[in-house]
N, C-alpha and C positions, 0 to 999 in steps of 0.2 A: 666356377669350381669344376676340376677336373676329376671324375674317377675311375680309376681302372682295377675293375673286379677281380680280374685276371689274369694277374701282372707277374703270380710268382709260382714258378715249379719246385716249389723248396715243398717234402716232405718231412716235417720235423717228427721227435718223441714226441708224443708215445704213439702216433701212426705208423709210423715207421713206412717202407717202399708201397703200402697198401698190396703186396703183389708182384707188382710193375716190375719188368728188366726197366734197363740204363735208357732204352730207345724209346720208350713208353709213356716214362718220363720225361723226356725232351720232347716228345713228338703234342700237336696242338691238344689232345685228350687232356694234358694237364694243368695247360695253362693256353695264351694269347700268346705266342712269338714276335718279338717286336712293340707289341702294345707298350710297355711302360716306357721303353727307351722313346717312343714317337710320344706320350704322355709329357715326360719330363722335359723332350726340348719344347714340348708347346705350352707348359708349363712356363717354361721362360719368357715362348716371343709375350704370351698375354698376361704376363705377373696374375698367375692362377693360382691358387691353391691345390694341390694334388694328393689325392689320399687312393691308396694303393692297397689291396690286400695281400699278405706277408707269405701266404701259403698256396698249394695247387686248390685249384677249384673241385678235384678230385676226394682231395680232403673234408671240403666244404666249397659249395659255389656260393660266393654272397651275391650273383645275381639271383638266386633264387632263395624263394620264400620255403620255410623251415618244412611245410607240408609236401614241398614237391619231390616226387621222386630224385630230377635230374640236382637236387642238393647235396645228395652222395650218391652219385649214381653207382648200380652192379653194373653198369654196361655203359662206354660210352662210344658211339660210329660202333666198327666192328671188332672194340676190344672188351673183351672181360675185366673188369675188376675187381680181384676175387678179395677183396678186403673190407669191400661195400657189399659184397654178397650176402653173406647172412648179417648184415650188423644188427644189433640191438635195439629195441628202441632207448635204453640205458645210455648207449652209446650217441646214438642220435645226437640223444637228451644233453648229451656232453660234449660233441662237437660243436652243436648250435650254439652251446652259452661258450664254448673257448675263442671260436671264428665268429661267426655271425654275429654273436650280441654285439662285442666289442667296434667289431665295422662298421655295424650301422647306426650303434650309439653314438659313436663317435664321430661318424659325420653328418648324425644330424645336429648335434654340438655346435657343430662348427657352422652348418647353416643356421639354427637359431641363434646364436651370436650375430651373426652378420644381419636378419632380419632385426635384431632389437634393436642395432645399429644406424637403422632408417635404411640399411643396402638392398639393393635387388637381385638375389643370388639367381643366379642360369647355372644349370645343372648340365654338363655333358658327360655324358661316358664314353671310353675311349677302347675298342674291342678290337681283332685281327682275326679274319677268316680264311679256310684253305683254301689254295685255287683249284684242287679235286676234292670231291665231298662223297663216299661211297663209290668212287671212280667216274665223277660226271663231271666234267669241267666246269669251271665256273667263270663268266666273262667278267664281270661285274668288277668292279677296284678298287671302286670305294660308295659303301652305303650309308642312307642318313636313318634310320628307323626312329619312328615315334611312337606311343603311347596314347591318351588323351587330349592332348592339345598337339598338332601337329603344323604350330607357326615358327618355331624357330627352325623343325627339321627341312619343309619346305624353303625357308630361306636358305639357309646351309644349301640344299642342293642348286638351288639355281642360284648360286655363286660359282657353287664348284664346277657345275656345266657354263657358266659363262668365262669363267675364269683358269681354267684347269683341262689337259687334257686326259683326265680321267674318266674314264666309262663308270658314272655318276648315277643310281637309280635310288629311288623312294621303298624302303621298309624292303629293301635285298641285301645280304641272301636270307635274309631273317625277318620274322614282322612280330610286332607283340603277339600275336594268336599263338605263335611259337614262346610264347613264357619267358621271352628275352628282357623287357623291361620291367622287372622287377624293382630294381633298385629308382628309376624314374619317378613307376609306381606309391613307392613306400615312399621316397624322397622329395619329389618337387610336386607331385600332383597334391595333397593336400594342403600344400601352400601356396598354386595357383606361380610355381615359380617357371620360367618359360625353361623346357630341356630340350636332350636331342640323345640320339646315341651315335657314334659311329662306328664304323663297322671298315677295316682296311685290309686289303690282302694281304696277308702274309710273306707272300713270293716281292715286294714291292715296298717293304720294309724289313729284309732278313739281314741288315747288319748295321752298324753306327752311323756309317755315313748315309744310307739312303734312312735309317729312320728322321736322321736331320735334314735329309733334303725334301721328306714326304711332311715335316713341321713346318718347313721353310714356305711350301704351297699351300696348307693349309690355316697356317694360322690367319693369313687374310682373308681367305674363303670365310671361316670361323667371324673373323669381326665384321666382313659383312654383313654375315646374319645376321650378326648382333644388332648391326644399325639398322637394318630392314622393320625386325620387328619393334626398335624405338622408333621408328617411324610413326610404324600401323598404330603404336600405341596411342602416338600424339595423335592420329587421323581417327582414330576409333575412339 
């Protein structure tokens, strides 16, 4: 099961721009660039199911939990968003239940069905990071970050490094202590289900064709982790 938290810059009513000019909102502050189009064609090579959220993370981030600041955040890198600046807790209270409930209800739905099933759901989330962050380069190209159990994101990486010439590292440019796997958290950890997140440049997915040539090298990277950790399972 594929999910990309951050799949869509669409500002709907009754939020309306939050603020934002035109470049503010295209720019990564409101969403993943490339995440859903690299989502959907790897949705295809692994007949995945893919659940996407419909709005900017701006509006609501369904990577984060209804407590945290960066959920609507006033500020995100070095832009203001003055829409999130004073908000309500009224408001909050009504973003959470229009975005977030519906998100996360709805795919855990979709995981409890598939466990009542007898299936073994694996959770990935599918993210996109900038190649300057604050104006610091960033080498990295593609990251596997985990949560509490960190046996399918260790597989995934040493695929990727044996398989890929991607500059390939563990829990970069993000690690959970950074409040990134949220949805992990809430989703496959109380069900002991194996996940992983990933994390891909930006600059290295910025249009159709390379988002399907960066699915094309990952979705085998992806299955062998898969098989690794059926392995370990038979060996453990």
């Amino acid at each position: 099961m594929l999910v990309c938290e951050h799949a869509s810059n669409v500002f709907p009513a009754p939020w309306g721009d939050l603020g934002l000019n035109q470049d503010q909102k295209c720019a990564h502050i409101a969403w993943d660039p490339g995440a859903l189009g690299l989502a959907r064609a790897l949705s295809k090579h692994l007949d995945a199911v893919l659940v996407h959220a419909p709005v900017s993370r701006l509006v609501y981030d369904c990577n984060r939990a209804p407590d945290r600041p960066g959920a609507m955040p006033a500020r995100s890198e070095i832009h203001d968003i003055p829409g999130n600046r004073l908000i309500s807790a009224t408001e909050r209270g009504a973003r959470t239940a229009a975005v977030y409930v519906p998100f996360h209800n709805g795919l855990h739905a979709l995981i409890a069905d598939r466990i009542a099933l007898g299936l073994a759901p694996v959770i990935v989330t599918i993210h996109s990071f900038t190649k300057l962050y604050h104006g610091q380069p960033r080498a990295v190209e593609f990251g596997v970050i985990h949560d509490a159990d960190d046996h399918l994101a260790r597989a995934i990486l040493s695929a990727a490094q044996s398989k890929t010439k991607l500059r390939s590292e563990l829990n970069a440019p993000y690690s959970a202590a950074d409040d990134v796997t949220h949805t992990l958290r809430l989703q496959a950890t109380p069900y002991g289900l194996p996940n992983a997140m990933l994390e891909i440049r930006n600059d290295l997915i910025a249009s159709p064709d390379a988002e399907q040539r960066m699915a094309d090298m990952l979705a085998p990277v992806l299955n062998m982790g898969l098989v690794e950790i059926q392995k370990q399972a038979k060996a453990g």
